[in-house]
C-alpha positions as CSV (number, residue, x, y, z in Angstrom):
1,X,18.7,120.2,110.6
2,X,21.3,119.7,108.1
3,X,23.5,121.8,106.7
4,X,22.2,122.0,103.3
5,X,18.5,122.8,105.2
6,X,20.2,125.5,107.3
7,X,21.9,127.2,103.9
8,X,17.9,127.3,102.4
9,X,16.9,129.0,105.4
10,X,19.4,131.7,105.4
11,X,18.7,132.2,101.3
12,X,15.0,132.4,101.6
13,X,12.6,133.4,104.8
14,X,8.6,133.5,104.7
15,X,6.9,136.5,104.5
16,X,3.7,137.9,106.9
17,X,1.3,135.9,104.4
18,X,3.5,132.8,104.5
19,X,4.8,133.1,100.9
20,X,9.0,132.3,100.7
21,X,10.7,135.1,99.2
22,X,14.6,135.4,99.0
23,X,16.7,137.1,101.3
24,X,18.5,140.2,100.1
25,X,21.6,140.7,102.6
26,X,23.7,144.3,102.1
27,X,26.9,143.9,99.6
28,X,29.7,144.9,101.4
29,X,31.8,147.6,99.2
30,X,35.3,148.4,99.9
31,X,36.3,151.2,101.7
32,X,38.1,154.0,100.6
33,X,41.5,153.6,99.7
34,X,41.0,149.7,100.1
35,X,44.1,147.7,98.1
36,X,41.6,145.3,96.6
37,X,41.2,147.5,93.6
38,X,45.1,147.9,93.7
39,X,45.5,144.1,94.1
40,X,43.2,143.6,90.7
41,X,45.3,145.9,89.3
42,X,48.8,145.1,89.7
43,X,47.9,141.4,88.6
44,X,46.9,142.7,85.5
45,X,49.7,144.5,84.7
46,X,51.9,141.1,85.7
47,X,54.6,140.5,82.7
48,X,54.8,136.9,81.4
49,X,57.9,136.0,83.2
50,X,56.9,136.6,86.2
51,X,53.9,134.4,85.2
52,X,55.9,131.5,84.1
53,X,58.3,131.5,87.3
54,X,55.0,131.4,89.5
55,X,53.8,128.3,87.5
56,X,57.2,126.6,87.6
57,X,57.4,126.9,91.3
58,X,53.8,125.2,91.4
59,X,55.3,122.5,89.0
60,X,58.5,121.9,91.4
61,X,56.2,122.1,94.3
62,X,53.9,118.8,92.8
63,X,57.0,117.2,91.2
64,X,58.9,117.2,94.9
65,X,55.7,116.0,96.7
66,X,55.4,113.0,93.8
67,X,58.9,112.2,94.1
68,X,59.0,111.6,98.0
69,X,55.4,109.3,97.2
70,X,57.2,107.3,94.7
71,X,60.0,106.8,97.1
72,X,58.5,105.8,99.9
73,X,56.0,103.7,98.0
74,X,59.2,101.8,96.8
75,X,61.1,101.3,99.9
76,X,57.5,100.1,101.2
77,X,57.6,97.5,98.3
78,X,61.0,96.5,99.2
79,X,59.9,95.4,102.3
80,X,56.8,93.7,101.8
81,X,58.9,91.7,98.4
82,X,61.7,91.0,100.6
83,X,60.1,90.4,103.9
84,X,60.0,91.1,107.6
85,X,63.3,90.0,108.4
86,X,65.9,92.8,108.9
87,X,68.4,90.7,106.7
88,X,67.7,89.1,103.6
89,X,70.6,86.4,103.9
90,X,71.9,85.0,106.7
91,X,75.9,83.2,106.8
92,X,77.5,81.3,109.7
93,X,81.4,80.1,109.8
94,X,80.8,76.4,111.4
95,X,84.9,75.1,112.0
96,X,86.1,74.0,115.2
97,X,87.3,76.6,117.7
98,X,90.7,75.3,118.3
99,X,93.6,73.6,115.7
100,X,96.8,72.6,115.9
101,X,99.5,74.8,114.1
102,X,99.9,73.7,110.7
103,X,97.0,70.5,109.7
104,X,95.0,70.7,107.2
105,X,91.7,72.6,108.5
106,X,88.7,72.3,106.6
107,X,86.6,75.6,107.2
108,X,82.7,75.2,106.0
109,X,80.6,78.2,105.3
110,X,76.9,78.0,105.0
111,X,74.5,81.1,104.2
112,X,70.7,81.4,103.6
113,X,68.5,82.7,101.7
114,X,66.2,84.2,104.4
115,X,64.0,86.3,102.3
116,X,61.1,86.0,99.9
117,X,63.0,86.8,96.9
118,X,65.3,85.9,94.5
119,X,69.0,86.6,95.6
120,X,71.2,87.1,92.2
121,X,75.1,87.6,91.8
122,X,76.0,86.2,95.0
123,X,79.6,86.3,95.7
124,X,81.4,85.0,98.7
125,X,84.7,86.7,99.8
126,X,87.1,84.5,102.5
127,X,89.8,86.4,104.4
128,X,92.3,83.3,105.7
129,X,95.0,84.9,108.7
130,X,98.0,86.0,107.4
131,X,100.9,83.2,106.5
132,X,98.2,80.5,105.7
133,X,98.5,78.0,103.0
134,X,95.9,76.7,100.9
135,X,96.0,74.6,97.5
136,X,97.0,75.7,94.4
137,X,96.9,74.5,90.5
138,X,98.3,71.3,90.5
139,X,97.5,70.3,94.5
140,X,100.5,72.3,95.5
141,X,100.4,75.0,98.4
142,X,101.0,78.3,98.2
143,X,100.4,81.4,100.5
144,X,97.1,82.2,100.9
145,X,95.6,85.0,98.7
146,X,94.9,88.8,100.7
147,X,91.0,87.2,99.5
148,X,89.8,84.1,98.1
149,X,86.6,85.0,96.0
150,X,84.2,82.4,95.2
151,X,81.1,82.8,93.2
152,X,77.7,81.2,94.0
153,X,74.5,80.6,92.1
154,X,71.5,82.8,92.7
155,X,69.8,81.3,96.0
156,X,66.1,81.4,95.7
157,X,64.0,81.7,98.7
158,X,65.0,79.7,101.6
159,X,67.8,77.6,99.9
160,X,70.9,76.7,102.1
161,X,74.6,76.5,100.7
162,X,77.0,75.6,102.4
163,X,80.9,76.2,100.9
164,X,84.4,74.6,102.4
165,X,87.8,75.8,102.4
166,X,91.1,73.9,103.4
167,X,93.7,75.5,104.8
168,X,96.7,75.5,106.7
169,X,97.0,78.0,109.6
170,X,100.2,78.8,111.6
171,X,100.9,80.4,115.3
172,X,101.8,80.6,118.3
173,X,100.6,78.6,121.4
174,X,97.4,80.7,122.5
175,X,97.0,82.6,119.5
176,X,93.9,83.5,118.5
177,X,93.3,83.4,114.6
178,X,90.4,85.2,112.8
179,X,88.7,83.8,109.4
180,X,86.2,86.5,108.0
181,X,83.6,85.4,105.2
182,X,81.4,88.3,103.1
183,X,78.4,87.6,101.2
184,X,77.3,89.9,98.8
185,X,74.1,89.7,96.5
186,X,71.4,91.7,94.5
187,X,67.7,90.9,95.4
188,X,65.8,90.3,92.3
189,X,64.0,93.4,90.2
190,X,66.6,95.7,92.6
191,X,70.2,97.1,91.4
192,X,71.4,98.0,94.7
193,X,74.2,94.9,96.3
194,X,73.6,94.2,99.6
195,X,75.8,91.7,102.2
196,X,76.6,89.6,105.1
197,X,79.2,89.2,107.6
198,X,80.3,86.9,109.6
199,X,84.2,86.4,112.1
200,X,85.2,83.3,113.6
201,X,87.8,83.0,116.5
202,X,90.1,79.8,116.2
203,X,92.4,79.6,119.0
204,X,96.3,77.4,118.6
205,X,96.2,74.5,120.6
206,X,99.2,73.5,120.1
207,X,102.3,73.8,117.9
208,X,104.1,70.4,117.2
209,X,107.4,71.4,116.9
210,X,110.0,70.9,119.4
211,X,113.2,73.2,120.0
212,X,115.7,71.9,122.3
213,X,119.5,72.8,123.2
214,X,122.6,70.9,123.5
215,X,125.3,72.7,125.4
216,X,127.3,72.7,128.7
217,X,125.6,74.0,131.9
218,X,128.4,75.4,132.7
219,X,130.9,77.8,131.1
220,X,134.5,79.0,132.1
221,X,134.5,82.8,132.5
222,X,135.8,83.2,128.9
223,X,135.8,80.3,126.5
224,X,134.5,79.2,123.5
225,X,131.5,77.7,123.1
226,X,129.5,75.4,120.4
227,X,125.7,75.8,121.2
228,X,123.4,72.8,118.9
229,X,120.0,73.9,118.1
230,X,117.5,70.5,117.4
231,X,114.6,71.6,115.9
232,X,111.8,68.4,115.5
233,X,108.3,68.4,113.8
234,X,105.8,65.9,114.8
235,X,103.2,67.6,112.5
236,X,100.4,65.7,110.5
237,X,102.0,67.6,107.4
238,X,105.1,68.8,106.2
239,X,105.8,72.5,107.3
240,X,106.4,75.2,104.8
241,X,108.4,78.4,105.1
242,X,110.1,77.7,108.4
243,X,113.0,79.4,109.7
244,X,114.9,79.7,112.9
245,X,116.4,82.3,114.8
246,X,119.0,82.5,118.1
247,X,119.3,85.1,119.9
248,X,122.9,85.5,121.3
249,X,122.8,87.4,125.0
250,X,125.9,89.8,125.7
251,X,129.5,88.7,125.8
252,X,128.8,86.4,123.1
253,X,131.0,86.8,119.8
254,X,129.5,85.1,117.1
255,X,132.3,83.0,114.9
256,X,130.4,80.8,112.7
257,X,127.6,78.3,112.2
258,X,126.8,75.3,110.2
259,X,124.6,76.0,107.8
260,X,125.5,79.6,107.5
261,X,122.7,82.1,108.1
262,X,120.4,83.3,105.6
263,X,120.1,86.6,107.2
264,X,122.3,88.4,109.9
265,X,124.2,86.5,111.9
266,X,120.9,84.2,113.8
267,X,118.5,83.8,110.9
268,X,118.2,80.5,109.0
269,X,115.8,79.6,105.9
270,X,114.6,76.2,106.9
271,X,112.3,76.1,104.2
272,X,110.3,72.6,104.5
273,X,110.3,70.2,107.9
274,X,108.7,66.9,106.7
275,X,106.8,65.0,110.0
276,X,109.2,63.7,111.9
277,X,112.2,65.7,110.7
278,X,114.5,66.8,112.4
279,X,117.1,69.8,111.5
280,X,120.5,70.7,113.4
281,X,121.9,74.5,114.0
282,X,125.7,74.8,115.0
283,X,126.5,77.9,116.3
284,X,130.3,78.5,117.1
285,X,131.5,81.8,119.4
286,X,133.6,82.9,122.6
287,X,131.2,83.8,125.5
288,X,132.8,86.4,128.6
289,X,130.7,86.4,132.0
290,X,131.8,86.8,135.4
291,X,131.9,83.9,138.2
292,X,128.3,83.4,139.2
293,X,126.8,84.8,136.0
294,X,123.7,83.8,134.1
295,X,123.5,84.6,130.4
296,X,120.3,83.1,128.4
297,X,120.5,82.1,124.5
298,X,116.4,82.3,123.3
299,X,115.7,80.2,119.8
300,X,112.3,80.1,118.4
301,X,110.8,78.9,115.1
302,X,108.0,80.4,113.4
303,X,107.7,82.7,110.1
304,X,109.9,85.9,108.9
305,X,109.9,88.1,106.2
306,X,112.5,89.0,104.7
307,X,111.4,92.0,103.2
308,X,109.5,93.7,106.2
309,X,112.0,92.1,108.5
310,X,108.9,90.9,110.6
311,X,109.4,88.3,112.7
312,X,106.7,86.0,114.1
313,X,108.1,83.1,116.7
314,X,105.7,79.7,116.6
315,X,107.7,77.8,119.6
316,X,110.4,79.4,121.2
317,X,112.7,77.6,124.1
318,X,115.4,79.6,126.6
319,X,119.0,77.8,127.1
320,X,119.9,79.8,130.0
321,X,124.0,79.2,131.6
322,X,126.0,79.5,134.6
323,X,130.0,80.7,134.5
324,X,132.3,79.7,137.4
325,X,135.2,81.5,138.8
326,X,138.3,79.3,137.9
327,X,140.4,78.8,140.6
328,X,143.4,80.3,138.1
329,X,142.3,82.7,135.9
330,X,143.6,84.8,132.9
331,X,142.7,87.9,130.8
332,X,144.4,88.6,127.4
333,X,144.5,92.4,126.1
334,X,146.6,94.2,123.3
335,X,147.8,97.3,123.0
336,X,145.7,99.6,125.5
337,X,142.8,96.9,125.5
338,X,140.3,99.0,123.2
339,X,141.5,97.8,119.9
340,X,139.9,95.2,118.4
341,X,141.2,95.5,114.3
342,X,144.4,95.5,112.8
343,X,146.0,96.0,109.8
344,X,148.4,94.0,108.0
345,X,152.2,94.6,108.2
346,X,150.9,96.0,112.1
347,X,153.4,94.9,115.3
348,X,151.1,93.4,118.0
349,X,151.3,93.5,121.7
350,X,150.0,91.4,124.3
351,X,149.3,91.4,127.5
352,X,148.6,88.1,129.7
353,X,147.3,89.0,133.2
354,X,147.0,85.9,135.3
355,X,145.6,85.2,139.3
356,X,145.3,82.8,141.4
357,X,141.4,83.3,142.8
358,X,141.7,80.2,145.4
359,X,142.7,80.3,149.3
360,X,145.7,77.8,148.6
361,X,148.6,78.1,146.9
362,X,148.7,76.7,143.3
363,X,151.7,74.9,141.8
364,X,153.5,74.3,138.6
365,X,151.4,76.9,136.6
366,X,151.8,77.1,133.0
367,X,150.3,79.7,130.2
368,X,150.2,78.7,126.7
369,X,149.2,81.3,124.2
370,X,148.5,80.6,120.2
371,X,147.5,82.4,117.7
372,X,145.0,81.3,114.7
373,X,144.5,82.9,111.3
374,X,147.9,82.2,109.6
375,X,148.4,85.9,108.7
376,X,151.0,86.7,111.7
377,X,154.5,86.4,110.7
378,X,156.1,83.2,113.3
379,X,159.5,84.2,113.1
380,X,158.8,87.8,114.3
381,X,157.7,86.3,117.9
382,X,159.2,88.1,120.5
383,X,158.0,86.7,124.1
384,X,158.9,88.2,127.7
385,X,158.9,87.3,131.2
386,X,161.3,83.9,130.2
387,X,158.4,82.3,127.5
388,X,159.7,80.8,124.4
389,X,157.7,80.3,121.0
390,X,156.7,76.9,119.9
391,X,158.4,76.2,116.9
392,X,155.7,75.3,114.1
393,X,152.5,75.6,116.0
394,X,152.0,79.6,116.2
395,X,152.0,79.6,119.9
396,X,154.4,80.8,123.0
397,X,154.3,78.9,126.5
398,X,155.9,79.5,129.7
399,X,156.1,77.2,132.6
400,X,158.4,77.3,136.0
401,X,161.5,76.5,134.1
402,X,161.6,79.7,132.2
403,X,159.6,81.6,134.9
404,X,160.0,81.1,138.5
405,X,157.0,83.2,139.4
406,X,155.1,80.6,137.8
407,X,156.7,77.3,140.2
408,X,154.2,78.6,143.2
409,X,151.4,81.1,142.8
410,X,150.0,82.7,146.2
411,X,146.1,82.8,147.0
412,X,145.5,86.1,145.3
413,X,149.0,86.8,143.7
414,X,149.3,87.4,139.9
415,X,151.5,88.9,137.1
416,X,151.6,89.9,133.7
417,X,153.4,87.6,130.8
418,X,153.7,89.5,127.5
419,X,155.1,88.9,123.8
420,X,154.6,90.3,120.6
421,X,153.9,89.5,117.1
422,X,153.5,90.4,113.5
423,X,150.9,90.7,111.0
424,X,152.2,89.7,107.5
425,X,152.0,93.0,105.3
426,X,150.6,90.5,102.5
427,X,147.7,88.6,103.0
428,X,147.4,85.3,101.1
429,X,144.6,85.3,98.4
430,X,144.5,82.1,96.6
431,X,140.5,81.8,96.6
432,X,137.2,83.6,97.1
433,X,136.7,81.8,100.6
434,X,140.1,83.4,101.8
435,X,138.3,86.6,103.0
436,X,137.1,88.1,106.6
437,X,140.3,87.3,108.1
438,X,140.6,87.1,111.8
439,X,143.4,86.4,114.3
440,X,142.4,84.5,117.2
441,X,144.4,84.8,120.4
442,X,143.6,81.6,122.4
443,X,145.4,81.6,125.6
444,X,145.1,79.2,128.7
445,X,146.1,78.7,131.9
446,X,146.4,75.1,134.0
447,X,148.1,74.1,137.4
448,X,150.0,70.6,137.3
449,X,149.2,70.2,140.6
450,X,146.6,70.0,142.3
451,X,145.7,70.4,145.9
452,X,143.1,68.4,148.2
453,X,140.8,71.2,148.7
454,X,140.7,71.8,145.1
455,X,140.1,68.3,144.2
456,X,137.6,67.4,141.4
457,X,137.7,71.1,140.0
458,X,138.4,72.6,137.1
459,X,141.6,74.7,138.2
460,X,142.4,76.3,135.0
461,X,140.5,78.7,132.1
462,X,141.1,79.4,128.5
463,X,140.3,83.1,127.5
464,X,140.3,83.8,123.7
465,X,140.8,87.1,122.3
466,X,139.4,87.6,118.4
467,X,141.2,90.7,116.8
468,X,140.1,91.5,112.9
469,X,142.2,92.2,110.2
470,X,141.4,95.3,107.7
471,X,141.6,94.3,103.9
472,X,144.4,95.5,102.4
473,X,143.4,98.6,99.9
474,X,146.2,99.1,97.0
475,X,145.2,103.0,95.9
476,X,147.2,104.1,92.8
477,X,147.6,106.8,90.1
478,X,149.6,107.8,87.4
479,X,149.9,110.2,85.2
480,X,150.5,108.5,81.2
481,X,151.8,110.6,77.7
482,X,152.7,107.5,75.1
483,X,151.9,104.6,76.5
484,X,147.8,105.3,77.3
485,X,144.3,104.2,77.1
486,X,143.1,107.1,75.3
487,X,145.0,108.6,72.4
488,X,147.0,112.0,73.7
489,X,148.0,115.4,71.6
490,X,150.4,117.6,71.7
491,X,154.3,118.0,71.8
492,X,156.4,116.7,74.6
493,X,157.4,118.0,76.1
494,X,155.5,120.4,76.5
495,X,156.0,124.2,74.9
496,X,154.6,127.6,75.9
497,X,151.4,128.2,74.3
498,X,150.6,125.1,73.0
499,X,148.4,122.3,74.2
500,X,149.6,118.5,75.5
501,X,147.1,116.5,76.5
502,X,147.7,113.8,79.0
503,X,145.7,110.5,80.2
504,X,145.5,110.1,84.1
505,X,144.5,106.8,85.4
506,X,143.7,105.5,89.1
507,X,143.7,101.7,89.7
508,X,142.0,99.6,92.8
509,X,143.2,96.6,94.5
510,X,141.5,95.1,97.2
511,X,142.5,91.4,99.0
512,X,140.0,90.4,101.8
513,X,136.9,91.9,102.7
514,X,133.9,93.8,100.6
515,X,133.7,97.5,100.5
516,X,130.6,99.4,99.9
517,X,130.0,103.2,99.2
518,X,133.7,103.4,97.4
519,X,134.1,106.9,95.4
520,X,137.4,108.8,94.3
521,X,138.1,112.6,94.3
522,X,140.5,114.9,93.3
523,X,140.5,118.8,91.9
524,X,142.1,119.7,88.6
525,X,144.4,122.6,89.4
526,X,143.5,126.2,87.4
527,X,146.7,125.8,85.1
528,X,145.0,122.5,84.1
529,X,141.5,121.7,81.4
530,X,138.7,118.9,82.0
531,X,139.2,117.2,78.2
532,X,136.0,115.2,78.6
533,X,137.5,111.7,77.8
534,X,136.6,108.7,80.2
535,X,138.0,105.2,79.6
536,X,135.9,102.7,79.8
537,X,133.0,104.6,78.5
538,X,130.9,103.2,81.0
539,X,133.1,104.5,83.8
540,X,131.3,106.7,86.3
541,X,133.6,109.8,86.3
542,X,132.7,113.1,86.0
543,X,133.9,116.8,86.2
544,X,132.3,119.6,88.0
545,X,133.3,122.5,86.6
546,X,132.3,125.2,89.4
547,X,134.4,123.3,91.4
548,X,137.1,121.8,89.7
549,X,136.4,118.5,91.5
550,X,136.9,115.2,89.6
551,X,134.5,111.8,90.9
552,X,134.5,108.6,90.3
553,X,131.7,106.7,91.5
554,X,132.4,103.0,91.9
555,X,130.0,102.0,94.4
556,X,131.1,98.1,95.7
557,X,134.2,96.4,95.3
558,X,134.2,92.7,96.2
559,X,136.8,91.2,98.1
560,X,139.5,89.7,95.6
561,X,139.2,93.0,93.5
562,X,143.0,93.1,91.8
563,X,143.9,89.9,92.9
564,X,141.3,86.9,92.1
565,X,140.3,89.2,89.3
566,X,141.5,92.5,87.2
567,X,141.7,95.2,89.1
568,X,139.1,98.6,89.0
569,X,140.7,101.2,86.9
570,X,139.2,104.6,85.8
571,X,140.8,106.9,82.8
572,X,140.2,110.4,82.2
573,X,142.1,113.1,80.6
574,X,143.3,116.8,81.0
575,X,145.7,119.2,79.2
576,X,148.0,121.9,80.1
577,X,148.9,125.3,78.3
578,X,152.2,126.7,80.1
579,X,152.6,129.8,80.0
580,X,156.6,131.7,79.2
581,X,156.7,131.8,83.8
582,X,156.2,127.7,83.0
583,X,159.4,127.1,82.0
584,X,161.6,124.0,83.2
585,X,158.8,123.7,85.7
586,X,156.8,120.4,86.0
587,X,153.0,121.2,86.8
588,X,150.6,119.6,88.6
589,X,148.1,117.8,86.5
590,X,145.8,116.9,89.5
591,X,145.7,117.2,93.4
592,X,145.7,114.6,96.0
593,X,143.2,111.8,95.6
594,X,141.3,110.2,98.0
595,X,139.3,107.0,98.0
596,X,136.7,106.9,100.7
597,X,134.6,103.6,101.1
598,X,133.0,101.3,103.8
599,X,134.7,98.8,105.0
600,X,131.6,95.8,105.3
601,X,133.5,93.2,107.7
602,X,135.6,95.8,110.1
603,X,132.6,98.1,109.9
604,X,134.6,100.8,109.7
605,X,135.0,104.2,107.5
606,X,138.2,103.4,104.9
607,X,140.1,106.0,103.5
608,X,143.4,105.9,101.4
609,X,145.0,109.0,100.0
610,X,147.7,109.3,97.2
611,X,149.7,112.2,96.1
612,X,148.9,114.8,93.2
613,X,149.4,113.2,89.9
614,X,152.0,115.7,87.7
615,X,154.1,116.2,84.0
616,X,156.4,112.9,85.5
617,X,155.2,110.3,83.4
618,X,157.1,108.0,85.6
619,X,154.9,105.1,84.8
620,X,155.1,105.5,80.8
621,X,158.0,103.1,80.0
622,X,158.4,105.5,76.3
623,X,158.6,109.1,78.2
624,X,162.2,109.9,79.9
625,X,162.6,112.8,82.5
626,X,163.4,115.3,79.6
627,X,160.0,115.0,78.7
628,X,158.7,116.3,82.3
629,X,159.5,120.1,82.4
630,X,158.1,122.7,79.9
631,X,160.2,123.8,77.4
632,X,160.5,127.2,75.4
């Protein structure tokens, strides 16, 4: 029976006679104090608002469920427009695995269109390793961009394209290099961008550039030394942006190199090494070790910035050296054997300590001592222990016939030999290269003769001692009336109750090395007034007037300052209102000055200090000493 024959039946039943009749089945009436009557009721006493806010919640409610339909239904198009696949374009980097620094490496990038549709605005982004070269305009390289961008046309289903890039790449033996390429597109009838990634590992084979030393094996305990860097390219193509660096190990004092470095003292700017170049680095200096020593010099050439100060070596080679004890040996000191600077117009004193380090007696000794720079004074040797000075060649010797000590030296006997010396108060300036200045001590020590056991050795040493010389700072003031930069007022001299107005100038000299961080100070006394006049006008002086402190700011001053060119002056003025107790006195129109700079070659703090500038016009050829006490 069905369910619409079942429903008949319980609507209408036969009666005893067999004639269908319907069915009448009790109404059920609500109880008393039933809420269905209450329920009726409150509904129709409902306000419109609250009618409206249940009909927008329906509306929300059929708008949410739509929305999530419509969403899915797209994404479900997506993926039966685009396909099965989970990407809709595929890329592969296809270069070699392995180059040698610095060819030309051609890098080929191919990417599909894996997917049933359309694949518009494709754009392919290349990310080269750092310090790479590709071409530019013209065929010329240049660094490679942080990105090169390249643009592609749409890719339709199933199309292959395949892009190139040539390049330069640079490392170290064993380094691994990393070449990213990113694909990016928009699959037709969509506006969302989609991409594609892809890395690629390319290892240095090689690097063809050689670094090789030439140099002694062996070095005296203190000498000097000339170390020659070759640095040879056997690569396909010329190499770009090179540099060098040496790295000194201790006891070695740098003098010079040939060509001077770019940066430091053990950086040089290469630039380009064609193939089969070859470039030369001279380094000069005085190396100390001690008898069975080993010091190591590491070079290296790769790329450095010189903004970052990042240094990356390519090829890098270790010169590593052996000192021997000389049989004779020597050890120059001056003073208490800390200094290391001097000043000019300073007396020197040296001390040569020499021993005899071999089991048999030594014979004949002599010590010769010279000094290089040409700023010690030659006639103010003065040389102990029987030495005499060589006329003309800056040096003092001593040999048996002026010392006896020296006619036989005992296995493990010494002495000391001593003179002194010194430094011209003047330096010669005559061009912009006579700066840095430096007085070398060279001393050395040698036996005339020599025994059996010793035979084929080197029996004497040469020990150098390198002393520099401060530049000589010429700190001046003066205090002007007449004869002056800035126009003065007033009567001189000067009279109780009235104003005089005077200029007050300080003037820099300075010969032979570069200071830095150079500023001037001084206070202006209470019986003194700031006037607020600066010669030149673009002269960076100024007054504080909570403290009464005066500044000049000056920054650097080159080496030659006063003497290859004019000398720094600064010109400011002050006046002075005496008072009836001021009378016959001379006044102070500004205290002690001091000039505090940095001293770039010594490396050393620099400070000069002259005394307070007063009413003596001393330096104002029209002004006599009447003019410098106040009058009534």
């Amino acid at each position: 029976m069905g369910k619409l024959d079942e429903l008949k039946e319980g609507l209408y039943a036969k009666d005893a006679e067999g004639a269908i009749r319907p069915v009448r089945r009790p109404t059920a009436l609500p109880r008393q104090g039933s809420d269905v009557g209450l329920a009726w009721e409150e509904r129709a006493r409902e306000t419109p608002e609250k009618i409206m806010n249940r009909s927008l919640k329906k509306i929300s409610l059929i708008l949410g469920i739509a929305s999530f339909l419509f969403i899915a239904g797209g994404a479900i198009f997506v993926l039966l427009s685009i396909g099965r696949g989970t990407a809709e374009a595929a890329i592969q980097i296809q270069s070699r695995d392995s180059l040698e620094a610095g060819e030309i490496f051609t890098i080929p990038i191919t990417f599909t269109n894996s997917s049933k549709v359309m694949l518009q605005n494709v754009e392919l982004v290349i990310t080269l390793p750092p310090g790479s070269l590709v071409e530019g305009e013209g065929g010329v390289e240049q660094p490679a961009p942080p990105h090169i961008l390249k643009y592609a046309d749409d890719l339709i289903p199933g199309r292959v394209e395949t892009v190139e890039v040539s390049t330069r790449m640079f490392g170290a033996e064993g380094d691994m290099l990393f070449v990213q390429a990113d694909l990016s597109y928009k699959p037709e009838n969509l506006q969302a961008r989609f991409s594609a990634h892809a890395r690629r590992e390319i290892r240095v084979a090689s690097v063809p550039i050689a670094f090789s030393w030439e140099a002694p094996e062996k070095l005296a305990q203190k000498q000097d030394v000339v170390l020659r860097a070759h640095i040879h390219s056997s690569a396909r193509g010329a190499l770009t942006d090179l540099w060098a660096r040496i790295d000194y190990p201790p006891g070695f004092t740098f003098a010079s190199a040939e060509p001077k470095p770019d940066a430091d003292t053990n950086l040089w700017n290469i630039g380009i090494l064609a193939p089969d170049q070859e470039t030369v680095i001279a380094v000069h200096g005085a190396i100390v070790g001690t008898g069975g020593e080993v010091k190591a010099f590491r070079g290296g050439v790769g790329s450095y910035n010189d903004r970052t100060k990042e240094w990356k070596p390519w090829r890098e080679s270790v010169r590593e050296f052996s000192f021997t004890a000389s049989p004779l040996s020597l050890d120059v000191t001056m003073g208490n054997g800390t200094d290391s600077v001097v000043s000019p117009g300073d007396k020197l004193g040296f001390t040569i300590h020499y021993r005899n380090n071999s089991s048999v007696p030594l014979n004949n000794v002599s010590v010769r001592s010279s000094l290089e720079g040409g700023i010690v004074d030659e006639s103010s040797f003065s040389v102990g222990q029987g030495g005499v000075p060589a006329p003309g060649d800056h040096a003092v010797v001593w040999n048996p016939g002026g010392t006896p000590e020296l006619g036989s030296v005992a296995p493990g006997a010494g002495g000391n030999l001593t003179f002194r010396v010194n430094v011209r108060p003047r330096p010669a300036v005559r061009s912009a290269d006579d700066k840095n200045l430096t007085i070398r001590v060279r001393s050395k020590i040698d036996a005339a003769s020599i025994p059996a056991q010793l035979a084929g050795t080197q029996v004497g040493m040469e020990d150098i001692l390198e002393l520099k010389v401060r530049s000589l700072v010429q700190f001046s003031g003066r205090s002007l009336f007449r004869v002056s930069p800035i126009p003065t007022g007033g009567p001189l001299p000067p009279r109780v109750g009235a104003k005089t107005v005077y200029t007050l100038v300080w003037e820099l000299r300075d010969f032979t090395d570069d200071l830095e961080n150079a500023e001037v100070q001084a206070s202006v006394p209470p019986n003194a007034a700031w006037e607020g006049k600066v010669y030149p006008n673009d002269a960076a002086v100024t007054f504080d007037g909570a403290s009464g402190r005066v500044r000049w700011r000056i920054g650097k001053i080159a080496a030659g300052t006063g003497v290859l060119s004019p000398a720094l002056t600064a010109a400011f003025q002050v006046s002075v209102t005496p008072a009836s107790a001021d009378v016959g006195k001379t006044l102070t129109l500004l205290g002690k000055s001091q000039l505090t700079a940095h001293d770039t070659f010594t490396n050393e703090a620099r400070v000069e200090e002259i005394d307070s500038l007063t009413m003596e016009t001393r330096q104002d050829s029209l002004t006599t000493n009447s003019d410098w006490a106040v009058a009534k």
